[in-house]
Backbone as a printed PyTorch tensor [residue, N CA C, xyz], in Angstrom:
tensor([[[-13.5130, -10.7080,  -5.6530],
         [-13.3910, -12.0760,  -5.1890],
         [-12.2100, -12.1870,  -4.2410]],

        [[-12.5980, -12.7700,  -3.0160],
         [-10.9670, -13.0190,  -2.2840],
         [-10.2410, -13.6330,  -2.6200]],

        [[ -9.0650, -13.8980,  -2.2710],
         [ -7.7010, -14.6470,  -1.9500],
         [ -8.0680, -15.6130,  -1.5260]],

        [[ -8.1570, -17.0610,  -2.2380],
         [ -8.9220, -18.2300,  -1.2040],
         [ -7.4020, -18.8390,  -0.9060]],

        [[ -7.1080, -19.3090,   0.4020],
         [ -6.2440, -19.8530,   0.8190],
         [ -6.6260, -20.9700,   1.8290]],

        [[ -5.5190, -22.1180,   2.1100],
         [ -5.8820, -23.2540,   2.3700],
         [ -6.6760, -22.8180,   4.0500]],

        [[ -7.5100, -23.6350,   4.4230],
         [ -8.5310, -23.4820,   5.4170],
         [ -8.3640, -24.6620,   6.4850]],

        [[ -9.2000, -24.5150,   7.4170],
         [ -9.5810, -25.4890,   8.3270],
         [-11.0540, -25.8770,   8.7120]],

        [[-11.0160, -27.0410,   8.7640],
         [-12.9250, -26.8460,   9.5190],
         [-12.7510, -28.5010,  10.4650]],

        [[-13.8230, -28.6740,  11.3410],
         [-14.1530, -29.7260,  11.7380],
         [-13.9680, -30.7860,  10.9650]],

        [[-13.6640, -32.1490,  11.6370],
         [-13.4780, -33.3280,  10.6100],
         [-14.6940, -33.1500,  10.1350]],

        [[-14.9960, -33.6700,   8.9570],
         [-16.0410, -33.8860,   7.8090],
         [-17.2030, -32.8960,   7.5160]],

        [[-16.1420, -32.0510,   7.9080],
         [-17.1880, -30.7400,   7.8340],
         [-16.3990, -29.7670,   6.3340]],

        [[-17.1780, -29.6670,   5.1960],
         [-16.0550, -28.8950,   4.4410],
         [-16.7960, -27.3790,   4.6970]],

        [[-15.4620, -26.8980,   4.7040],
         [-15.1880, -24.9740,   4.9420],
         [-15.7800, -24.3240,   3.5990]],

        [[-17.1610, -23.7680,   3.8750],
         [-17.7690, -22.8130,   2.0530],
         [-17.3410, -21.2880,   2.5960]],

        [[-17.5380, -21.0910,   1.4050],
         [-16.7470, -19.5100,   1.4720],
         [-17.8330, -18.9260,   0.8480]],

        [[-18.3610, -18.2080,   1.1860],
         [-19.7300, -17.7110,   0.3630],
         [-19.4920, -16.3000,  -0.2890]],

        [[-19.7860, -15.7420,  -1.0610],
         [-19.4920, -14.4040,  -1.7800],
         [-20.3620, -13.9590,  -2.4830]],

        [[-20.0540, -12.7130,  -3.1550],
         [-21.4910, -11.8100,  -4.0230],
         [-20.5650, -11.8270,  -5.4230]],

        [[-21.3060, -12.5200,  -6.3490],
         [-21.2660, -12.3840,  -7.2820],
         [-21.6670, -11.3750,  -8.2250]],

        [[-20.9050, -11.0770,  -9.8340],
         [-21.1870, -10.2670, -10.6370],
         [-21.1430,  -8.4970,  -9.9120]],

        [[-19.9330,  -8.5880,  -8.9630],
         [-19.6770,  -7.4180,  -8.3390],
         [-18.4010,  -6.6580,  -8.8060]],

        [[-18.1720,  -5.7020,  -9.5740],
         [-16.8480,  -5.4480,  -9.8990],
         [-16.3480,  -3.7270,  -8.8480]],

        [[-16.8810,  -3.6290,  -7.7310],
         [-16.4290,  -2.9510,  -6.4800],
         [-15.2350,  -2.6550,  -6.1770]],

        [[-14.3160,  -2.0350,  -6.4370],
         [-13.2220,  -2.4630,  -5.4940],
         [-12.8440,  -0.9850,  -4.2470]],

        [[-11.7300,  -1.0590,  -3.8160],
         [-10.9960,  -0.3410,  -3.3270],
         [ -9.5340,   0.0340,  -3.7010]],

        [[ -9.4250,   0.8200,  -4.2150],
         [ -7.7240,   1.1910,  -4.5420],
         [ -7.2720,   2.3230,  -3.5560]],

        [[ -5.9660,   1.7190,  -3.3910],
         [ -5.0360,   2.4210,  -2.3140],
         [ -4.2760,   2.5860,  -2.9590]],

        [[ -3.3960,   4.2080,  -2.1630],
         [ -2.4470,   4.8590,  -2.0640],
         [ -1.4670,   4.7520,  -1.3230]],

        [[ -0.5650,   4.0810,  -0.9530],
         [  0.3200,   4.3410,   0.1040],
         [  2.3050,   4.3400,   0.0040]],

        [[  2.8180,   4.6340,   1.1280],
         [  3.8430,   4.6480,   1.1690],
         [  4.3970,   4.0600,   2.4580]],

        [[  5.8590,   3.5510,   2.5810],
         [  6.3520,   2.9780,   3.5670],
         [  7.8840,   4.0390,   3.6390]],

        [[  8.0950,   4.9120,   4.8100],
         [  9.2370,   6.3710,   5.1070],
         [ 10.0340,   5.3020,   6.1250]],

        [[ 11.0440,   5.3510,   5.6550],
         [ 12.1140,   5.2060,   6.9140],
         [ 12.7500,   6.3120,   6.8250]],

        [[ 12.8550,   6.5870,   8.4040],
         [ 13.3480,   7.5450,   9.3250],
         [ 14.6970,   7.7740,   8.6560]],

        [[ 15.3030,   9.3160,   9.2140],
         [ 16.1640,   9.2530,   9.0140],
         [ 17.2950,   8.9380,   9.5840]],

        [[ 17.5210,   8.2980,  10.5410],
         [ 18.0510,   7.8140,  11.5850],
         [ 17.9970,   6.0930,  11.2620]],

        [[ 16.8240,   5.6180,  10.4250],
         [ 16.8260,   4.5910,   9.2580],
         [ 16.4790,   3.4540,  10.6690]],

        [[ 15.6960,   3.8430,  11.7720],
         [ 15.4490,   3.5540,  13.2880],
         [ 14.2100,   2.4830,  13.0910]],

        [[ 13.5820,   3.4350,  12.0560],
         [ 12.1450,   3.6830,  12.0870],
         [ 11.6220,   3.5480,  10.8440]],

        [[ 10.3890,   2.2500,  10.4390],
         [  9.5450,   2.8600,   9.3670],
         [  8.1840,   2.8580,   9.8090]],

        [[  7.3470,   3.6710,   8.9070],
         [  5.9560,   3.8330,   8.7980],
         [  5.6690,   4.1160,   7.7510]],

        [[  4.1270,   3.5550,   7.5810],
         [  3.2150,   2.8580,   6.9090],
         [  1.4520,   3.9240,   6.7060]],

        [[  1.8930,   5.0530,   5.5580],
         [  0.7220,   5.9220,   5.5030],
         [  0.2380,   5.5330,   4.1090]],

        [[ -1.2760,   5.3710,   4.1910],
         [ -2.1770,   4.9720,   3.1120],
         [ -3.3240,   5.7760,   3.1760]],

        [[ -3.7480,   5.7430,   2.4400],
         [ -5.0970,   6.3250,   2.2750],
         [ -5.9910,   5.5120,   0.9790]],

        [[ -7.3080,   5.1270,   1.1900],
         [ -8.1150,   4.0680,   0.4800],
         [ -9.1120,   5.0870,   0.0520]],

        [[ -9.9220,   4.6840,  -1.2250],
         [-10.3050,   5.4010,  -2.3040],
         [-11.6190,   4.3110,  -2.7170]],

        [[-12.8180,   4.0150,  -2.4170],
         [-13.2810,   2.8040,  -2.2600],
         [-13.8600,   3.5120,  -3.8370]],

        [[-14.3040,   2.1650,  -4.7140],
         [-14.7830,   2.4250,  -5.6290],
         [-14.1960,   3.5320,  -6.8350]],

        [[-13.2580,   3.4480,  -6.8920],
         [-12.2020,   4.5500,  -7.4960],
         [-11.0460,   4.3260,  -8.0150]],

        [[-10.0490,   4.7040,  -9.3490],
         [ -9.1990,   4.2080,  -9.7000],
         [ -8.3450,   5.6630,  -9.8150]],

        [[ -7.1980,   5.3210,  -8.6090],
         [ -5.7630,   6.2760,  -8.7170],
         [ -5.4380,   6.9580, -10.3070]],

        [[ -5.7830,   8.6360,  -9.6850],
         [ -5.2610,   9.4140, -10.4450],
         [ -4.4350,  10.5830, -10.2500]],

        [[ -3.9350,  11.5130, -10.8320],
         [ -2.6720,  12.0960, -10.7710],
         [ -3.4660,  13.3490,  -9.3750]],

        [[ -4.5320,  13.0290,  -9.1510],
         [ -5.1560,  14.1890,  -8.6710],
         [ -5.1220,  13.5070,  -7.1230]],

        [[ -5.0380,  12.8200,  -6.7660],
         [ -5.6090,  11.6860,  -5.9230],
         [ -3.9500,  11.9340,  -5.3590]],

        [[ -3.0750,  11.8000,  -6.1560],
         [ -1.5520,  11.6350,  -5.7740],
         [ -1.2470,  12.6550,  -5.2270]],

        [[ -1.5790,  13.6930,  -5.9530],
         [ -1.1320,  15.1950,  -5.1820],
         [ -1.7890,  15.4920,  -4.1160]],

        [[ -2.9600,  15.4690,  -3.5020],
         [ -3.3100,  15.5450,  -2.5800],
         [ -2.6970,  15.0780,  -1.4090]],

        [[ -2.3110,  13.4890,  -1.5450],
         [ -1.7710,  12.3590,  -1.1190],
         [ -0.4960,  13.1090,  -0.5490]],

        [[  0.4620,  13.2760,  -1.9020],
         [  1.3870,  14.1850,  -1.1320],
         [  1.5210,  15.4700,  -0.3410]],

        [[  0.5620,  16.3510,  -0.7660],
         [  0.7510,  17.4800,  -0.2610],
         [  0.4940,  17.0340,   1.8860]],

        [[ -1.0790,  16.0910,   1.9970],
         [ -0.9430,  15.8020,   3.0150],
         [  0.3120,  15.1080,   3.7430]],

        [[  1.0780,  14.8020,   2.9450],
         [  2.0560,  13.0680,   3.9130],
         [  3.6830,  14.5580,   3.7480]],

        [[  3.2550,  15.6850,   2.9840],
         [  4.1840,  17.0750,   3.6260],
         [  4.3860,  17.1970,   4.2170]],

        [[  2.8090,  17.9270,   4.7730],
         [  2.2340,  18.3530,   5.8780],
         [  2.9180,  17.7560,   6.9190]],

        [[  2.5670,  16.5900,   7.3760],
         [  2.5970,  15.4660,   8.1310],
         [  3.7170,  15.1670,   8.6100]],

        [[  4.9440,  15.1110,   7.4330],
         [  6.6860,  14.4030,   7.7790],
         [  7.4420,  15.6600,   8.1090]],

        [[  7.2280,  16.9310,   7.0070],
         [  7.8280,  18.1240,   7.3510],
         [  9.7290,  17.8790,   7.3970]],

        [[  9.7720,  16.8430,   6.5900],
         [ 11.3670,  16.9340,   6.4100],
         [ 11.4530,  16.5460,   5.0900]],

        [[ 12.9940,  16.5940,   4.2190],
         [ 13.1610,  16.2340,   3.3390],
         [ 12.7750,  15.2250,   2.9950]],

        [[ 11.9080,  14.3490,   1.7490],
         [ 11.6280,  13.1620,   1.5640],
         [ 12.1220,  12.7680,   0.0450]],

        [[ 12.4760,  11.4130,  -0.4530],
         [ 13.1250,  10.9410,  -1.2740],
         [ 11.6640,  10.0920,  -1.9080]],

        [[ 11.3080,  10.4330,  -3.0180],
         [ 10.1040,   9.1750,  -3.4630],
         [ 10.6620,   8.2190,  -3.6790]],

        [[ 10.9160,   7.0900,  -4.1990],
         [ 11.2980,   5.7570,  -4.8210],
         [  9.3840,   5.0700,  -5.3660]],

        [[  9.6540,   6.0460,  -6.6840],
         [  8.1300,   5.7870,  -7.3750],
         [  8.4800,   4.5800,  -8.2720]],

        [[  7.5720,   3.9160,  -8.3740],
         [  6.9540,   2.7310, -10.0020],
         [  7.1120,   4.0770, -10.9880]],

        [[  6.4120,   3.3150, -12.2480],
         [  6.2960,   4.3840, -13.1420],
         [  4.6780,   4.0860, -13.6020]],

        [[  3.7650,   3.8680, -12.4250],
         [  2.5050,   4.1170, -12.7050],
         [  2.2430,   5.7850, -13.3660]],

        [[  1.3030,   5.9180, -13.9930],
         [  1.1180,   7.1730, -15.0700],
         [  0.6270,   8.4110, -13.9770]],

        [[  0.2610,   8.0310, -12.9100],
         [ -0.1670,   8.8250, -11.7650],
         [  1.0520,   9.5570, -11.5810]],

        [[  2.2040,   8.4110, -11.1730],
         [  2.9630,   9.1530, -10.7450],
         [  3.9520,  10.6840, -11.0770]],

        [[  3.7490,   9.8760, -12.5920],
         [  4.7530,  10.8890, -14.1900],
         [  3.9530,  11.9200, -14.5630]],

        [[  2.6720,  12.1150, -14.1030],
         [  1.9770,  13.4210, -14.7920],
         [  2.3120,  14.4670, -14.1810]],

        [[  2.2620,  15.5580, -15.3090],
         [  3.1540,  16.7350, -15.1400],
         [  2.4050,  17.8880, -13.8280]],

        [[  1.5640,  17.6780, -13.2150],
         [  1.2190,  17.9610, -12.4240],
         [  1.5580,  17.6800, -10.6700]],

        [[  1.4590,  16.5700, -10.9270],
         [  2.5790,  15.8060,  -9.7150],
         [  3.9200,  16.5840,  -9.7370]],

        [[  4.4560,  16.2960, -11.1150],
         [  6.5530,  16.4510, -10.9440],
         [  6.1390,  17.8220, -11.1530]],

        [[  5.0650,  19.0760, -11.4530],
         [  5.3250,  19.8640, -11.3880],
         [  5.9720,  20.6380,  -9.4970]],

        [[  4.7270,  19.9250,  -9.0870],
         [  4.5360,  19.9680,  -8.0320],
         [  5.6510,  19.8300,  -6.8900]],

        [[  6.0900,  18.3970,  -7.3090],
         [  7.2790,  17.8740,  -6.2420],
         [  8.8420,  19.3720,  -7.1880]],

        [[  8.5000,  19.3100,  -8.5860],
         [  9.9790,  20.6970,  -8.4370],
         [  9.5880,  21.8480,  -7.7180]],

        [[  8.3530,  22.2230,  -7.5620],
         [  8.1800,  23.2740,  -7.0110],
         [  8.4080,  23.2810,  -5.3410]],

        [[  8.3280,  21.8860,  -4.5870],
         [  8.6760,  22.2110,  -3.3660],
         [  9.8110,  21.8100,  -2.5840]],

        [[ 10.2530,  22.3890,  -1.5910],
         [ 11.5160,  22.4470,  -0.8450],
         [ 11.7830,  21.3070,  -0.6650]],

        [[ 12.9950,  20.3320,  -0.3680],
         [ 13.3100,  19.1750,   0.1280],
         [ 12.4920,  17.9510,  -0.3660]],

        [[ 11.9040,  17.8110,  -1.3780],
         [ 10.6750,  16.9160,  -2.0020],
         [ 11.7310,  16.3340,  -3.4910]],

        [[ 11.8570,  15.3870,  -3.1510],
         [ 12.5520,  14.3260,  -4.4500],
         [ 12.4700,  12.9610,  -5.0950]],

        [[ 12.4500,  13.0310,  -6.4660],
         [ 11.6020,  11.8460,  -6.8240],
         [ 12.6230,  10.8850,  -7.5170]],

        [[ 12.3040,   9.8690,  -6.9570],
         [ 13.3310,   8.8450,  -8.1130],
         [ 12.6370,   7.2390,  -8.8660]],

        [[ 12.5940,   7.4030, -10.2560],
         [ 11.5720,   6.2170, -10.4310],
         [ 12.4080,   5.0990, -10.3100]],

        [[ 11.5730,   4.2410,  -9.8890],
         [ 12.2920,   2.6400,  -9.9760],
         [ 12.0840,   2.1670, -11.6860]],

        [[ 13.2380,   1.1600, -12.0500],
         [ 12.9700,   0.4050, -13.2920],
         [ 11.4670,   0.1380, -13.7240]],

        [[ 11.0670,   0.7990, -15.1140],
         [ 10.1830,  -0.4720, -15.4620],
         [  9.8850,  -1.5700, -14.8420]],

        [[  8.7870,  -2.3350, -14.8920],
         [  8.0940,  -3.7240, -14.5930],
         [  9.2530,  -4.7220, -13.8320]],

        [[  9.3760,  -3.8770, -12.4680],
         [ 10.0920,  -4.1090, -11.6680],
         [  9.3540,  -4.1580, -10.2510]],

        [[  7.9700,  -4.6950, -10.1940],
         [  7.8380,  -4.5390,  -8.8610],
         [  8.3410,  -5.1900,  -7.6030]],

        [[  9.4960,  -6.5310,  -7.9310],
         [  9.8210,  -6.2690,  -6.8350],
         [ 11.3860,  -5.6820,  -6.0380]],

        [[ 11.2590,  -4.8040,  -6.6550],
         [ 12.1090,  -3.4380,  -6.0840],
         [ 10.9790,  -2.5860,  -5.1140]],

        [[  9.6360,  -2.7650,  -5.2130],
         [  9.0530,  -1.5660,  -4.3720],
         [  8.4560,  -2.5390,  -3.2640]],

        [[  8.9270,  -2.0160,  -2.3580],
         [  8.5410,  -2.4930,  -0.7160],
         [  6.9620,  -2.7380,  -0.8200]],

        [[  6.3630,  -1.3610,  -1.4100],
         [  4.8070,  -1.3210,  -0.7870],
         [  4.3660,  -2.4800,  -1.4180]],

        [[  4.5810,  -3.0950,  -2.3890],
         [  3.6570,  -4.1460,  -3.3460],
         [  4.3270,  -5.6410,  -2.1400]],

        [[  5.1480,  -5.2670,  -1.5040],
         [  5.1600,  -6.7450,  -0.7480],
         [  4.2120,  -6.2900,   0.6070]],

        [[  3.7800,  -5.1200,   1.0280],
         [  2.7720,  -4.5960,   1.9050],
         [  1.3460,  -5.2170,   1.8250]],

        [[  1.0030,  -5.1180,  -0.2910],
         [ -0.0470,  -5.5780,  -0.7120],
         [ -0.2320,  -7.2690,  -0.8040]],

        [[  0.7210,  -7.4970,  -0.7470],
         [  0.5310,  -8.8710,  -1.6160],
         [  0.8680,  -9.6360,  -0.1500]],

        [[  0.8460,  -8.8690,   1.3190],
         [  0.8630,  -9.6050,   2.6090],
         [ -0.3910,  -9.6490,   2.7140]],

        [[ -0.6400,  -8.1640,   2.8150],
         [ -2.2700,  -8.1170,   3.3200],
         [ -3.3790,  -9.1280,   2.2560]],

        [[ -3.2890,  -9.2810,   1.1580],
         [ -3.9510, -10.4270,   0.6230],
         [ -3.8940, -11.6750,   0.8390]],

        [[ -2.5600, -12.0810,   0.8230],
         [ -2.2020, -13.7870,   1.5930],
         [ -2.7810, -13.7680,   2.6470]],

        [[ -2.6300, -12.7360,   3.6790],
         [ -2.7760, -13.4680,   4.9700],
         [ -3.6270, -12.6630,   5.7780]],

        [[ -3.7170, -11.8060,   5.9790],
         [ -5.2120, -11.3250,   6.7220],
         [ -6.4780, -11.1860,   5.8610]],

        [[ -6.3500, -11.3690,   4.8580],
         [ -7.7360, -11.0220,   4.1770],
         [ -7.6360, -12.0150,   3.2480]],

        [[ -7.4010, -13.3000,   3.4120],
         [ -7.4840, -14.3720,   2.6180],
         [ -8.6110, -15.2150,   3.1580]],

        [[ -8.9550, -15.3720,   2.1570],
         [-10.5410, -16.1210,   2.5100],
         [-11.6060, -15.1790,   3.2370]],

        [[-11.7020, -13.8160,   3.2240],
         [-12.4920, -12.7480,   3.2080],
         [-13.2450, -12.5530,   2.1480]],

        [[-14.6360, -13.1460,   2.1720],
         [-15.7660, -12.8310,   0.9670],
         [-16.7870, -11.6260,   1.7030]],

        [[-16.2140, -10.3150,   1.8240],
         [-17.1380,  -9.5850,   1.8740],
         [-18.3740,  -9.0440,   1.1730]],

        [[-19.0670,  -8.7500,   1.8300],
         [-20.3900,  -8.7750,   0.9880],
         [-21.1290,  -7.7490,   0.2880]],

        [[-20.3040,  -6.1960,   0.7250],
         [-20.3630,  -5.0150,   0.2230],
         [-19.4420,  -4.5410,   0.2200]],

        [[-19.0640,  -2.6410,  -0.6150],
         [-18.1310,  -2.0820,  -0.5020],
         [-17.5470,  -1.6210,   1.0450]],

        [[-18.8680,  -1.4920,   1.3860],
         [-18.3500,  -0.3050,   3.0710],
         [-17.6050,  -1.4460,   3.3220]],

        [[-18.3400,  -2.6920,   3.7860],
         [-17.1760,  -3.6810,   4.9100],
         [-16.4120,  -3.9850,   4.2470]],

        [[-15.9250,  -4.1360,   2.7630],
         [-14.4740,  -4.1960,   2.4620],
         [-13.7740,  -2.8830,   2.8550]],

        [[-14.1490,  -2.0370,   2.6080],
         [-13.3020,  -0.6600,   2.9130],
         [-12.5410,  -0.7370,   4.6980]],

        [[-14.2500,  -1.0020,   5.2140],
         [-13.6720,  -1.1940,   6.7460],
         [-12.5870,  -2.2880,   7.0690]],

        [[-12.5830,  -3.5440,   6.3530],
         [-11.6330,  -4.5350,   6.5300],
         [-10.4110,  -4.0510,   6.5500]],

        [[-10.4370,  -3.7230,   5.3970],
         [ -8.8680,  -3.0760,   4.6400],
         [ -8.6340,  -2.1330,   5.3500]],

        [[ -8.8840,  -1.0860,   5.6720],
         [ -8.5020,  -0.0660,   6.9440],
         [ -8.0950,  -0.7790,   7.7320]],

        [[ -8.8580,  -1.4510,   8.6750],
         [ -8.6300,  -1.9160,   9.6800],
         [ -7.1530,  -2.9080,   9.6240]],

        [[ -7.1560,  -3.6300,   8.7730],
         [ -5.9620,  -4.2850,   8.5350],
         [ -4.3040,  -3.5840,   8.6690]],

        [[ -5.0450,  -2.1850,   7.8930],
         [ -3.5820,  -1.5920,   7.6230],
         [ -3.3220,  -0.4920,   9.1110]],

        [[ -4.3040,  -0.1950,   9.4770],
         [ -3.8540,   0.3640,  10.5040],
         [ -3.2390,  -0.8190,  11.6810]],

        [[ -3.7550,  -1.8910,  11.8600],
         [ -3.0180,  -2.8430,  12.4350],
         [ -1.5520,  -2.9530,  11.3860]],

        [[ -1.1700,  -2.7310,  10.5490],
         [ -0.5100,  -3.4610,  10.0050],
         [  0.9950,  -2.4270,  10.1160]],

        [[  0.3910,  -1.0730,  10.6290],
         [  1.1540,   0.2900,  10.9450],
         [  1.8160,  -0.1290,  11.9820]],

        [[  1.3610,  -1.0210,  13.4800],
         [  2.3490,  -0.9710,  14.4220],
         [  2.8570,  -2.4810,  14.8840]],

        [[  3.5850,  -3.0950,  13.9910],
         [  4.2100,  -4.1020,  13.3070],
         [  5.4690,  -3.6810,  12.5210]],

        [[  6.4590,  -3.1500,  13.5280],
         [  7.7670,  -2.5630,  12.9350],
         [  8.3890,  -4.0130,  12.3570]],

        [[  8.6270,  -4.5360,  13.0240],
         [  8.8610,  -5.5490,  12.4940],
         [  8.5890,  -6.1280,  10.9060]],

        [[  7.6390,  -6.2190,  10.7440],
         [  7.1030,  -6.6540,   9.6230],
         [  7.2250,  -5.7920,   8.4240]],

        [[  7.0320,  -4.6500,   8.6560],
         [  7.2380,  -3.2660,   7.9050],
         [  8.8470,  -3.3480,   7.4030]],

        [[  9.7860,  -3.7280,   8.4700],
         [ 11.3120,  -3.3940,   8.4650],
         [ 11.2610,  -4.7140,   7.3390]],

        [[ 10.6020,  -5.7120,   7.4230],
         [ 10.7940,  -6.7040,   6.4470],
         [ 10.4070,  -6.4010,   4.9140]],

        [[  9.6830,  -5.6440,   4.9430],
         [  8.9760,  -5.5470,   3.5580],
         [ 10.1730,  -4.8770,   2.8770]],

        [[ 10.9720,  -3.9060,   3.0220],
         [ 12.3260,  -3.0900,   2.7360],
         [ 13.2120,  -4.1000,   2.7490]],

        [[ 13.3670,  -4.5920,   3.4310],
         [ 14.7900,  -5.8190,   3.6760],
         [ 14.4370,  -6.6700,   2.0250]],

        [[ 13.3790,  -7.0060,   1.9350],
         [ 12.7420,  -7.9590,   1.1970],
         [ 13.7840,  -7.4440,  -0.7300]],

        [[ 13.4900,  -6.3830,  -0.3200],
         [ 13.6580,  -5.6800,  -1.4540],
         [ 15.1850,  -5.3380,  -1.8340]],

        [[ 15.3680,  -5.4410,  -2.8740],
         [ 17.2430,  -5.5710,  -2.9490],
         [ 17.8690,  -4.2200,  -3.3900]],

        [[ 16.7730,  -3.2850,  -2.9080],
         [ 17.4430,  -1.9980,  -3.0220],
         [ 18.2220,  -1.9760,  -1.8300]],

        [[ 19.3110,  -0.6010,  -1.9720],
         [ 21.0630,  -0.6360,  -0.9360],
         [ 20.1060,   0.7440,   0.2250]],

        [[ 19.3560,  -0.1350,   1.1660],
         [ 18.3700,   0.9960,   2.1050],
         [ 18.6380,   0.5030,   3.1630]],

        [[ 19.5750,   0.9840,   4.4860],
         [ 20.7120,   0.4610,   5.3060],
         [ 19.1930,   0.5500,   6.0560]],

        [[ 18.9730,  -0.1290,   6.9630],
         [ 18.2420,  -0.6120,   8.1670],
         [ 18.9260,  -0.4590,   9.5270]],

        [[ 18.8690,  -0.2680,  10.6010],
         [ 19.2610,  -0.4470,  12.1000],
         [ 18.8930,  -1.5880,  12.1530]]])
């Protein structure tokens, strides 16, 4: 079900929102928000999992690609979702070079940047979005976040937001 948020329509015209009922579909994402080390720069890598619920297997992959990819030392600042704590993961991150993990508090989400990432993209681009299958939600949500990648701005806010000591330019 979407995010219904306040609307507009023609005078005396009321705004319906139409949707598919008795659908329990979703999409779960993976992602992270890296500031540079130069602290210049952030970006915004996700990867979506349509119909699927995050597991420790899903994570490692996740990381081994966003390795690949940064190729410098990286610092996690994890939740303590169960994905993250399985011994396969932290086997993983001790086993490789420059790879370090640090959990945030307990039922503390807002210490983690990415959940103010999520809880944008629901308010406001995909509010009042009643899609009608999985694919075009999947495509929405992509599409959103890859727009949502070159928006430094907005990104630099989601960190600011957060009252962890993460110096910004």
């Amino acid at each position: 079900m979407p995010l219904v948020r306040r609307s507009w329509a023609p005078c005396g015209h009321t705004p319906f929102l139409y949707q598919r009922t008795q659908s329990h579909k979703k999409v779960s994402v993976i992602a992270v928000l890296c500031v540079s080390p130069q602290r210049d720069r952030i970006c915004l890598y996700f990867r979506l999992h349509p119909d699927a619920n995050i597991n420790a297997t899903y994570v490692l992959d996740f990381l081994k690609n966003l390795s690949r990819q940064l190729k410098s030392p990286m610092i996690l600042l994890w939740d303590r979702f169960l994905a993250h704590r399985a011994k396969k993961v932290q086997f993983y991150i001790q086993g490789s070079q420059g790879l370090y993990c640090e959990f945030l508090p307990p039922y503390a989400p807002e210490l983690n940047p990415v959940e103010n990432v999520w809880g944008y993209m629901k308010r406001n681009p995909m509010a009042n979005d009643a899609p009608y299958d999985l694919l075009s939600l999947t495509k929405k949500a992509r599409r959103h976040g890859y727009s949502l990648q070159k928006k430094q701005n907005l990104l630099r806010s989601f960190v600011k937001h957060t009252p962890l000591f993460l110096r910004l330019k």
